[in-house]
C-alpha positions as CSV (number, residue, x, y, z in Angstrom):
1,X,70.5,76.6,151.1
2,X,71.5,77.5,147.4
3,X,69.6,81.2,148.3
4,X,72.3,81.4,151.2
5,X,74.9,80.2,149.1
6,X,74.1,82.8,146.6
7,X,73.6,85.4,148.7
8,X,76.8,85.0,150.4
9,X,78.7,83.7,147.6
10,X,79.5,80.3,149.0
11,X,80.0,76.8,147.5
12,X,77.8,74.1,150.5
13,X,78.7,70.8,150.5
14,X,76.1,68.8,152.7
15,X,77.5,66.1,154.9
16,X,74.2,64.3,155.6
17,X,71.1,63.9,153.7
18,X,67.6,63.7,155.3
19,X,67.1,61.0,157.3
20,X,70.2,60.6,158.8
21,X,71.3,60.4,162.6
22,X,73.0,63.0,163.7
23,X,74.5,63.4,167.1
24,X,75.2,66.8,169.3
25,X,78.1,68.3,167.3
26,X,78.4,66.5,164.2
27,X,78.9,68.9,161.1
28,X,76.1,69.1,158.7
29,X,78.0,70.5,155.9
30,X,81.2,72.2,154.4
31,X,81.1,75.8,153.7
32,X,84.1,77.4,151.4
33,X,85.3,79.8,151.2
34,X,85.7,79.5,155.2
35,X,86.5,82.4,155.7
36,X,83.3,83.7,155.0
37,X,81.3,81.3,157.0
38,X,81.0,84.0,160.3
39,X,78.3,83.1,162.8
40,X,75.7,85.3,160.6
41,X,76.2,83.3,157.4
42,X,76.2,79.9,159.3
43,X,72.8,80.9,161.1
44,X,71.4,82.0,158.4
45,X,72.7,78.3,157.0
46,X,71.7,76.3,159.8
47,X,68.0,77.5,159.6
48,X,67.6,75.4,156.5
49,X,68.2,72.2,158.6
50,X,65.0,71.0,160.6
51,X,66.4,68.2,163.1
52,X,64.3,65.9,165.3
53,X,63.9,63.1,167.4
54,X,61.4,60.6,164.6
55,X,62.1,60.5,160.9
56,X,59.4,61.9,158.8
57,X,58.4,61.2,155.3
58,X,58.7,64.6,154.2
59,X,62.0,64.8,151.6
60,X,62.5,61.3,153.2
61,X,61.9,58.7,150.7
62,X,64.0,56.3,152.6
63,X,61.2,56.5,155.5
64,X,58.0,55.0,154.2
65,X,60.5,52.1,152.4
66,X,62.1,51.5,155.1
67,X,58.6,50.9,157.1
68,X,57.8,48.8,154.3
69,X,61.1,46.6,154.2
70,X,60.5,46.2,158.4
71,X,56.9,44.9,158.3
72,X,58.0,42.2,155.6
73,X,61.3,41.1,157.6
74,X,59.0,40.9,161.3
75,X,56.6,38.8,159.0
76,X,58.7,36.6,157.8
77,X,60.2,35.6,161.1
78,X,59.7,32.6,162.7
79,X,57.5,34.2,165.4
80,X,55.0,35.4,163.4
81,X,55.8,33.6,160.1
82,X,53.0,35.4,157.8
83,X,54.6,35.4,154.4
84,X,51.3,37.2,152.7
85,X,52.1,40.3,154.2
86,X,55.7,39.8,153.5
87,X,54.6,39.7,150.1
88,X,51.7,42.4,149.9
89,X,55.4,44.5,151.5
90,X,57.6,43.3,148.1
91,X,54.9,44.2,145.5
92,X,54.5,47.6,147.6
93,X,58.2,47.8,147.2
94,X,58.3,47.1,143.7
95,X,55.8,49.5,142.8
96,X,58.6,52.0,143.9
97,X,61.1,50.1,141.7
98,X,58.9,50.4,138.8
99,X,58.1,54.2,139.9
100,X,61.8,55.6,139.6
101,X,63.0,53.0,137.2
102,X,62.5,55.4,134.4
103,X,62.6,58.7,136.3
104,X,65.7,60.9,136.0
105,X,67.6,60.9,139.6
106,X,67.8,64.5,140.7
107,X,71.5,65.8,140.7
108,X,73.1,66.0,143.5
109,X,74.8,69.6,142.5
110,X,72.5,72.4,142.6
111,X,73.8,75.9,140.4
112,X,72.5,79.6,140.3
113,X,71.0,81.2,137.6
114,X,74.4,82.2,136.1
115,X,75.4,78.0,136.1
116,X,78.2,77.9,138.8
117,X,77.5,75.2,141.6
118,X,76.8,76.6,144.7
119,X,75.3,73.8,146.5
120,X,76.5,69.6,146.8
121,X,74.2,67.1,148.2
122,X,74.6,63.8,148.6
123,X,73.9,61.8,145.2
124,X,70.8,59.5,145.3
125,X,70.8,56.5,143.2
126,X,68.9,54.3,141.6
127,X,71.1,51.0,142.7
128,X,70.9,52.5,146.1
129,X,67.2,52.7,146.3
130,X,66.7,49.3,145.2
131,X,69.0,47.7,147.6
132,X,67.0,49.6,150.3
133,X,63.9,47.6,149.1
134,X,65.5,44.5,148.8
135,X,68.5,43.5,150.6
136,X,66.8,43.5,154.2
137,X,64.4,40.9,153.3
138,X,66.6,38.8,150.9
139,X,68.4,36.9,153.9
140,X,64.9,36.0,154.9
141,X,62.9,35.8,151.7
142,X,65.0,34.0,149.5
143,X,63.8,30.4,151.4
144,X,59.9,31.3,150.3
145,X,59.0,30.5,146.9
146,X,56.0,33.0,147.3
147,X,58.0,35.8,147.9
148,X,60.8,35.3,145.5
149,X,58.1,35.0,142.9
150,X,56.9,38.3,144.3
151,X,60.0,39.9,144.0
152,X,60.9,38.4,140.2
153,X,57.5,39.4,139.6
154,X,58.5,43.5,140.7
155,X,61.5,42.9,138.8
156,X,60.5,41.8,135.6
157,X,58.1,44.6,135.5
158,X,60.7,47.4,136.9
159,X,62.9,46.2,134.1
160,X,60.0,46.7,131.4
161,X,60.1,50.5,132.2
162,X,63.8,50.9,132.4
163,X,65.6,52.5,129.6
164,X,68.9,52.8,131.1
165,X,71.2,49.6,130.4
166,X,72.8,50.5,133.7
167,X,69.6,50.4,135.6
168,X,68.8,47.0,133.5
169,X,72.1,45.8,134.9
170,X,70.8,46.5,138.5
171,X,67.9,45.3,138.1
172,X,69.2,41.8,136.9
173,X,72.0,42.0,139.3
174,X,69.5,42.0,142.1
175,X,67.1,38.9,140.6
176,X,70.5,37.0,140.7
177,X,70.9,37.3,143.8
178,X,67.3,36.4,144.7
179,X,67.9,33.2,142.8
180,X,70.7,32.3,144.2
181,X,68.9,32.5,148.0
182,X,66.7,30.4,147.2
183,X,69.2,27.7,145.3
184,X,70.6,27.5,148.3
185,X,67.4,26.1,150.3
186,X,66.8,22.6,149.8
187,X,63.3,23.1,151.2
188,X,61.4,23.4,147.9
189,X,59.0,21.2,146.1
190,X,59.9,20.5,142.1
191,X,56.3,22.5,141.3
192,X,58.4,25.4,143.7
193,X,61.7,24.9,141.8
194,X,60.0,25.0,138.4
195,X,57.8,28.2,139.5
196,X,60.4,30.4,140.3
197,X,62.5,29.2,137.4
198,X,59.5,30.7,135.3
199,X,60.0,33.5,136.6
200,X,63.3,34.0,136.1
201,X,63.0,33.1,132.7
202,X,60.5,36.3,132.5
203,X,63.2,38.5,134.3
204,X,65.6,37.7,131.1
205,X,63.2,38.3,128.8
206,X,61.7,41.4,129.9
207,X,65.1,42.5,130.2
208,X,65.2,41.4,126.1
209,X,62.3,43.3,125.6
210,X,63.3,46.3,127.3
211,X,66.8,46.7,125.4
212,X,64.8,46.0,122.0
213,X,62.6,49.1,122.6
214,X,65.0,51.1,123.8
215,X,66.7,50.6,120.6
């Protein structure tokens, strides 16, 4: 795409990102100036689109998550009720927390050689990636003490390897939330209770630790 955009000195702004559903005729992206974009510069555009029928993991990081955060929610349902793999799913997951936690997102503009922006993607962040992980299974986790341990666990070690306040912010924003599921079950034994308030103390103070040596 930014070849193209060079070439034909355009400015792309995608519409979707991979892994999206798209339907027969919606647009894909925004080409200006239009009246450039003739059918030869939007073929030569629309080859750098693959579509198909199953999501792949290829520039899909959404995918393999995603077939994480599914295995842990059909484990923890009453059907099946398996909370180990559930589990074995969150620390999978937070392995990918801890992963990008102190990568640098990619931008979502892309610029030829001479600086000027030539192509727009859609932005990927951080907060987004970790609600990916973790919102599906909270409505469903948060009542087991194992896997809100599992998940405090992920966290506390995510936010060891996070230098960004901001991403410390997430990070903590989401372990309130998981503490707050599971205050809201009255189902848990006192040695339950006092587990997962361990753990939350270890939350706060890896997220102590992790603004002192960032400092």
């Amino acid at each position: 795409l930014l070849a193209a955009a060079v070439e034909h000195d355009l400015r792309i702004e995608l519409l979707v990102r991979p892994d999206d559903f798209v339907a027969d005729g919606d647009a894909l992206a925004r080409v200006a100036p239009a009246e450039r974009a003739d059918e030869a510069v939007l073929a030569d555009i629309g080859e750098s689109f693959v579509l198909g029928t199953h999501r792949t993991p290829v520039q899909d990081l959404g995918f393999l998550t995603d077939q994480l955060v599914e295995m842990a929610v059909r484990a923890l349902s009453p059907g099946i009720n398996d909370p180990s793999t559930a589990v074995a799913c969150v620390r999978r997951l937070g392995v990918v927390i801890g992963e990008l936690a102190g990568r640098r997102m990619p931008s979502p503009e892309r610029r030829d050689a001479d600086g000027a922006v030539r192509v727009v993607a859609p932005a990927t962040t951080f907060d987004g990636v970790v609600s990916g992980c973790l919102d599906p299974i909270r409505p469903y986790g948060a009542r087991d003490a194992d896997v809100v341990a599992a998940v405090l666990s992920s966290l506390a070690a995510a936010m060891l390897r996070c230098p960004s306040p901001a991403r410390r912010d997430v990070l903590a924003t989401h372990a309130r939330e998981w503490l707050e599921g599971f205050a809201r079950s009255d189902a848990h034994s006192d040695r339950d209770r006092a587990r997962i308030d361990d753990w939350a103390l270890r939350v706060a103070g890896a997220r102590v630790q992790a603004e002192e040596d960032a400092s």
